[in-house]
C-alpha positions as CSV (number, residue, x, y, z in Angstrom):
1,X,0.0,0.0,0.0
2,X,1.7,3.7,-0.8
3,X,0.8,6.5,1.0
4,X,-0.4,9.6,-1.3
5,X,0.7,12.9,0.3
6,X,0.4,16.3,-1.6
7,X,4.2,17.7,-1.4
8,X,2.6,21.5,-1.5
9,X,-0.1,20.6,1.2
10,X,-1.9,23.6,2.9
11,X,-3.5,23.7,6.1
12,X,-7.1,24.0,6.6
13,X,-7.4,27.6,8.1
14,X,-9.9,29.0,10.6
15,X,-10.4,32.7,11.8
16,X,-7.5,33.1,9.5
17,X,-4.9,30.6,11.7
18,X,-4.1,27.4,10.0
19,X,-4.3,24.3,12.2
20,X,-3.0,21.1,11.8
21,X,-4.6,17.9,10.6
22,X,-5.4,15.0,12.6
23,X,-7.6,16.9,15.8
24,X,-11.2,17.4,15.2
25,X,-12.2,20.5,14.6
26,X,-8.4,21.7,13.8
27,X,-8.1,22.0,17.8
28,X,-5.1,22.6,19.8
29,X,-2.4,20.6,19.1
30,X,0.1,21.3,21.4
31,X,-1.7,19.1,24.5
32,X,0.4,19.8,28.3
33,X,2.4,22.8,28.2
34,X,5.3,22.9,30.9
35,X,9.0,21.9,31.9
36,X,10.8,19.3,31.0
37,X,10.6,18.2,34.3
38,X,7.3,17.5,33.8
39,X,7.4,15.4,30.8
40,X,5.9,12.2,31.3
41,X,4.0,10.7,28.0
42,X,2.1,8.0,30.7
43,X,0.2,10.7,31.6
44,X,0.1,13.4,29.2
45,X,0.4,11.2,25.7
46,X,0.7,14.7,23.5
47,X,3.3,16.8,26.0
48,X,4.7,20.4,25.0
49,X,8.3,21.7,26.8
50,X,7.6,25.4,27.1
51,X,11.5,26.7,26.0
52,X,11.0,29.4,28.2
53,X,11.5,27.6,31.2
54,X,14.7,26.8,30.7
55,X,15.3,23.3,31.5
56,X,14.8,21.5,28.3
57,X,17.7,19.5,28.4
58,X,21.1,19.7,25.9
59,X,23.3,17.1,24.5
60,X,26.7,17.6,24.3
61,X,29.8,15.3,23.3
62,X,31.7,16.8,25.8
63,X,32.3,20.6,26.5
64,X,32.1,23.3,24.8
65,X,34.0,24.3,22.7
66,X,35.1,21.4,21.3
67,X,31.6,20.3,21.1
68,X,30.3,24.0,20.2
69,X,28.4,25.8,22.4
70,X,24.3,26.3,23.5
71,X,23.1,29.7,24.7
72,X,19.9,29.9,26.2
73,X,17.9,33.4,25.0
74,X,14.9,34.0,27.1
75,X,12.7,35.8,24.5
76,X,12.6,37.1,20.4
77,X,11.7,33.7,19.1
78,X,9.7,34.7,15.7
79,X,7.1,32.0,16.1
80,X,4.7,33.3,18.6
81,X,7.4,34.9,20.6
82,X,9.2,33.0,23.4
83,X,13.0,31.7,24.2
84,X,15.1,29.8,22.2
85,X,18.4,27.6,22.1
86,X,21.1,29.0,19.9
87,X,23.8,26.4,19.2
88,X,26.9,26.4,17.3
89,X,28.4,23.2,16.0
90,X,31.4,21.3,17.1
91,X,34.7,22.5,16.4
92,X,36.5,19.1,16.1
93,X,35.3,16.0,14.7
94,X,33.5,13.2,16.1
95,X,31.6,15.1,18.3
96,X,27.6,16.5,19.3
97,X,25.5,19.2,20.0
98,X,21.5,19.6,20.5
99,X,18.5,19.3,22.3
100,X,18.0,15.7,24.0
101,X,14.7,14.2,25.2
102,X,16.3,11.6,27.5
103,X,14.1,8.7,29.2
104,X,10.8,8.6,27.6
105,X,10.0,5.4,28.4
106,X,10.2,6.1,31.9
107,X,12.4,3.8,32.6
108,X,11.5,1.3,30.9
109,X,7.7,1.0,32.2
110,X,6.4,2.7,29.3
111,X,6.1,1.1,26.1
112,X,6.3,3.3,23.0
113,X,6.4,2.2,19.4
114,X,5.1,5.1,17.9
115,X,6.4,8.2,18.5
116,X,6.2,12.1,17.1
117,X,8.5,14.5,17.6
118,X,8.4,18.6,16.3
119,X,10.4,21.3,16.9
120,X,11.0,25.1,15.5
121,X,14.2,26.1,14.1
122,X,16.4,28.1,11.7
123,X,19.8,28.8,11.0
124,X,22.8,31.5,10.8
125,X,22.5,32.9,6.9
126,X,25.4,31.0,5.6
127,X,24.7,27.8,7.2
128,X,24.4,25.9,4.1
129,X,27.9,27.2,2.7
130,X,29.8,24.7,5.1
131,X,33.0,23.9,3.9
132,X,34.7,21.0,6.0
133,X,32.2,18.4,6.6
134,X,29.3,16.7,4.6
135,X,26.9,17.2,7.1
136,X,25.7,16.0,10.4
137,X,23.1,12.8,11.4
138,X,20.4,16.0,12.4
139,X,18.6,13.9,15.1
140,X,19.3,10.4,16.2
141,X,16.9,8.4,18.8
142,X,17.4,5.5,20.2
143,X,14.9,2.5,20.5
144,X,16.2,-1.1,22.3
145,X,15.1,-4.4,21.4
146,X,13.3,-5.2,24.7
147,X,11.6,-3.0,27.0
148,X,14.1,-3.7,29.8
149,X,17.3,-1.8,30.9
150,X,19.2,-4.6,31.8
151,X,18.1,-6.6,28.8
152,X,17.4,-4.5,26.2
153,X,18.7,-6.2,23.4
154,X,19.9,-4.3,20.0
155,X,19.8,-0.9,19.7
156,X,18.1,0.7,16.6
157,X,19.0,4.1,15.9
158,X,16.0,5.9,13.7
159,X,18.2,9.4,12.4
160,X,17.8,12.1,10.0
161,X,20.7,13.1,7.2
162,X,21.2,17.0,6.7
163,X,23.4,16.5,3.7
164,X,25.5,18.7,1.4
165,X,24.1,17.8,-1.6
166,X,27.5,18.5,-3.8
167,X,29.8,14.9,-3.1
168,X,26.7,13.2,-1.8
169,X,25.1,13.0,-5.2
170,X,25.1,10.1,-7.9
171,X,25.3,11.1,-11.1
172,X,27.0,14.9,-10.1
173,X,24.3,16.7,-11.7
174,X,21.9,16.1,-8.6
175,X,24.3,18.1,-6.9
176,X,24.5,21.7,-6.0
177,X,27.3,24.3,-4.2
178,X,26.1,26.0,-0.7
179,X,22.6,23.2,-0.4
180,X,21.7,20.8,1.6
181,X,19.1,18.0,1.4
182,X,17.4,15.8,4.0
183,X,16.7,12.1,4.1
184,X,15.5,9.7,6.8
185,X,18.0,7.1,8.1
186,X,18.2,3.9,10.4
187,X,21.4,3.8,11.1
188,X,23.8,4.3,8.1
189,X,21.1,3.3,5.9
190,X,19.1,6.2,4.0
191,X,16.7,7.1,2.1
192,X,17.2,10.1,0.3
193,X,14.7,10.5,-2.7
194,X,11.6,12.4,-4.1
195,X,8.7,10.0,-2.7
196,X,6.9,9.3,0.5
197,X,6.8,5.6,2.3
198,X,5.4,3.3,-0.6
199,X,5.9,-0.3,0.8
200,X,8.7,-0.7,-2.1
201,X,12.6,0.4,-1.8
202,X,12.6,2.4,-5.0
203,X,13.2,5.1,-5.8
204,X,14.9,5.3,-2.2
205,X,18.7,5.3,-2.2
206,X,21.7,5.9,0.0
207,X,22.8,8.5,-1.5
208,X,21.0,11.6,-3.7
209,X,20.1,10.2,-7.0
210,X,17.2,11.9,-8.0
211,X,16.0,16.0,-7.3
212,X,14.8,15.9,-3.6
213,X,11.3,18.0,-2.9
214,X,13.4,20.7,-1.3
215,X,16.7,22.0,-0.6
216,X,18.1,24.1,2.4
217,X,20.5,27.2,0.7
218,X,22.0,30.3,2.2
219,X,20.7,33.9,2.4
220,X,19.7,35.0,-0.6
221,X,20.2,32.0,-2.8
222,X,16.7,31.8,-4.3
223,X,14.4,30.0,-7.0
224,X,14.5,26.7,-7.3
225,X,17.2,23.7,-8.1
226,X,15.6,20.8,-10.8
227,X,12.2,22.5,-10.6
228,X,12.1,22.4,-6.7
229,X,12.4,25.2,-4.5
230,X,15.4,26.3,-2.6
231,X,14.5,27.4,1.1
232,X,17.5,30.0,2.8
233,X,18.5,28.7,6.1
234,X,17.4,31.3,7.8
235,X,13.6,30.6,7.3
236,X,12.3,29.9,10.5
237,X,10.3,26.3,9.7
238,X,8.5,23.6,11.4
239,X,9.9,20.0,11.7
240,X,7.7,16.7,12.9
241,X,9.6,13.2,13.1
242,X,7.1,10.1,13.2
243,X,9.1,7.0,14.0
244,X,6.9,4.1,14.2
245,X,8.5,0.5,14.9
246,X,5.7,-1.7,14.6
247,X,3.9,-3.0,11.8
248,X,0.2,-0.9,11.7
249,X,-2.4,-1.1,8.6
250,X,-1.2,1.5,6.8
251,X,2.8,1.1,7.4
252,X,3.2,-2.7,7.6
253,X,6.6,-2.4,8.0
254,X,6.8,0.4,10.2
255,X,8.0,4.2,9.7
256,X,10.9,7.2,9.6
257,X,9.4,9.7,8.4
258,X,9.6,13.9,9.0
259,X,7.8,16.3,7.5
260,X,8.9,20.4,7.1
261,X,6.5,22.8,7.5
262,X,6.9,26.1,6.1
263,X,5.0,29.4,7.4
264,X,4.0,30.0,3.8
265,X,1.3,26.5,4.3
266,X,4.2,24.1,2.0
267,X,4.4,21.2,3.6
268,X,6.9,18.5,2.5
269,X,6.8,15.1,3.6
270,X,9.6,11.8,3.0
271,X,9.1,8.8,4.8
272,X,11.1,5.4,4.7
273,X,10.3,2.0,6.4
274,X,11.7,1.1,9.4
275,X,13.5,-2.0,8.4
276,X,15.0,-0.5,5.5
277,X,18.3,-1.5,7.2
278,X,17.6,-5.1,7.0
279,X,19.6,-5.3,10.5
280,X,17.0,-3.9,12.0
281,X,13.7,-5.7,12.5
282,X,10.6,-3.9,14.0
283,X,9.4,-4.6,17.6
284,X,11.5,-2.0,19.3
285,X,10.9,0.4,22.0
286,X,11.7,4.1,22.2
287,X,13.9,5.0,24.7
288,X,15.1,8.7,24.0
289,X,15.5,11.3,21.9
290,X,19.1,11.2,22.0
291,X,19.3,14.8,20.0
292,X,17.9,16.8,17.6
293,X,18.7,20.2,16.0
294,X,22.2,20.4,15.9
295,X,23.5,17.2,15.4
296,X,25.8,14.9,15.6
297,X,29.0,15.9,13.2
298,X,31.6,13.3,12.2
299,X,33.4,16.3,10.5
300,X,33.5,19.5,12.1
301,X,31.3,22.1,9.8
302,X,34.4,25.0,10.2
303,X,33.6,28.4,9.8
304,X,31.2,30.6,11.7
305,X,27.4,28.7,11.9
306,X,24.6,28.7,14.3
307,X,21.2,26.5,14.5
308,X,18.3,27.7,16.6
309,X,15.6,25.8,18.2
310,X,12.4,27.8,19.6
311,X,9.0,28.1,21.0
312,X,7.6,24.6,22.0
313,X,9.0,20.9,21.6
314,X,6.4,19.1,21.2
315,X,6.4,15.2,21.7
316,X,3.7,12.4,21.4
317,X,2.9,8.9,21.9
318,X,0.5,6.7,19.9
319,X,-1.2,9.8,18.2
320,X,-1.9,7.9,15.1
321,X,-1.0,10.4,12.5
322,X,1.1,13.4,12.2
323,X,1.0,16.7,14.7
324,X,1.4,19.0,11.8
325,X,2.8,22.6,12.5
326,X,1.9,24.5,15.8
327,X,-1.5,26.0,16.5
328,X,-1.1,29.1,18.3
């Protein structure tokens, strides 16, 4: 079975917001605003961390600066107002930096097989003009075999790519200077491409061999690349991971998906299955976010880059279908 999504998908609107899809009515999709503290999906299944509390938590490698730095800014977040987490990358190789959502499962009482995860961001103008590294694995969770910490079994690792798109493409000519692309992962194993989930591998591939549905570029750097449209950095979007390791009715072999929302209503969407590494069997559990937003660089970017994460994280269990961008 293939899912059919539009790839320029606008949100219903109402009293001239638009709302997400999913929640009748086009209610509020944000569900328990409040502290990380306070996160506990066992009793609030669709939990927001309000950033402006300032104790979401942060991943880092070791310290800054080697593994760049994360400066807490208590308001100015474009998207509704609010604080935000500005981040720099790491500064040698082999190293991370983001925003980490650790224990979900509550230690290990809580069993989660499908999860959502969104989150605001943007990024310094020239972000996408890296030089020194082909990008970083963007978010990487972690889901064990067994529901057990001294058991657990195998550890799947669901990720997100943020690519440069020059020396990651095959043939060349899917390849561009100062752009990135973005493809769901487990493990090593992506998925770049131009479709959503279909039950089938192809088009799918492990590198970019075909025009993605969208491209990250820097400041200024407009229009499109193969037809489809180049979006600067510095845009402040909307992501929304759904990782689903179990087999449901309409993704029998599970999910890795994200979709980016942009203020404009565009909506893209690219979704692989879970076992596309063939390593990796469903029937895991989600344990933690182990971070998003930065990422996790095997070579140091170089030069002078930040990534900033705002407003609400928003995280979900068993939802049964995508969040879809903030309703404010």
């Amino acid at each position: 079975m293939k899912s059919i999504v539009t790839k320029h998908w606008y949100l219903p609107v109402s009293n001239g917001r638009r709302y997400s899809e999913g929640l009748p009515g086009g209610g509020n999709n944000v569900g328990e605003v409040g502290s990380f503290a306070n996160l506990d999906l066992s009793t609030y299944p669709v939990y927001s961390i309000d950033m402006a509390l300032n104790d979401y938590q942060i991943f880092a490698s070791v310290p800054a600066p080697d593994s760049g730095t994360s400066t807490h800014n208590a308001t100015g977040w474009p998207l509704g107002g609010g604080a935000f987490s500005r981040m720099t990358p790491p500064t040698v190789d082999d190293q991370g930096r983001g925003i980490m959502l650790p224990d979900l499962w509550r230690n290990a009482t809580l069993a989660i097989q499908e999860l959502n995860l969104r989150w605001e961001w943007r990024a310094s103008d020239n972000f996408a003009s890296f030089t020194d590294s082909t990008g970083p694995k963007f978010l990487i969770a972690h889901a064990p075999a067994a529901l057990s910490t001294t058991t657990p079994g195998a550890l799947a690792r669901p990720m997100l790519y943020l690519t440069q798109s020059v020396g990651n493409a095959d043939p060349a000519m899917y390849g561009r200077a100062n752009t990135l692309g973005m493809a769901p992962a487990m493990g090593t194993v992506a998925g770049y491409g131009d479709e959503v989930y279909a039950d089938s591998m192809p088009p799918l591939s492990n590198w970019i061999a075909s025009y993605l549905q969208w491209y990250f570029t820097s400041d200024g750097d407009t229009g499109t690349f193969g037809g489809r449209p180049l979006i600067e950095c510095n845009e402040v979007v909307t992501f929304e991971v759904r990782l689903i390791s179990k087999s449901t009715t309409a993704y029998p072999r599970g999910l890795i998906a994200y979709r980016l929302y942009r203020e404009n209503g565009e909506t893209y969407e690219q979704g692989i299955p879970w076992d596309l590494d063939t390593n990796v069997p469903l029937g895991q559990y989600f344990q933690e976010i182990q971070q998003f937003g930065c990422g996790y660089w095997n070579q140091a970017p170089g030069g002078s880059h930040y990534m900033d994460v705002g407003g609400y994280i928003t995280v979900a269990r068993d939802f049964g279908g995508w969040l879809g961008r903030r309703s404010f």
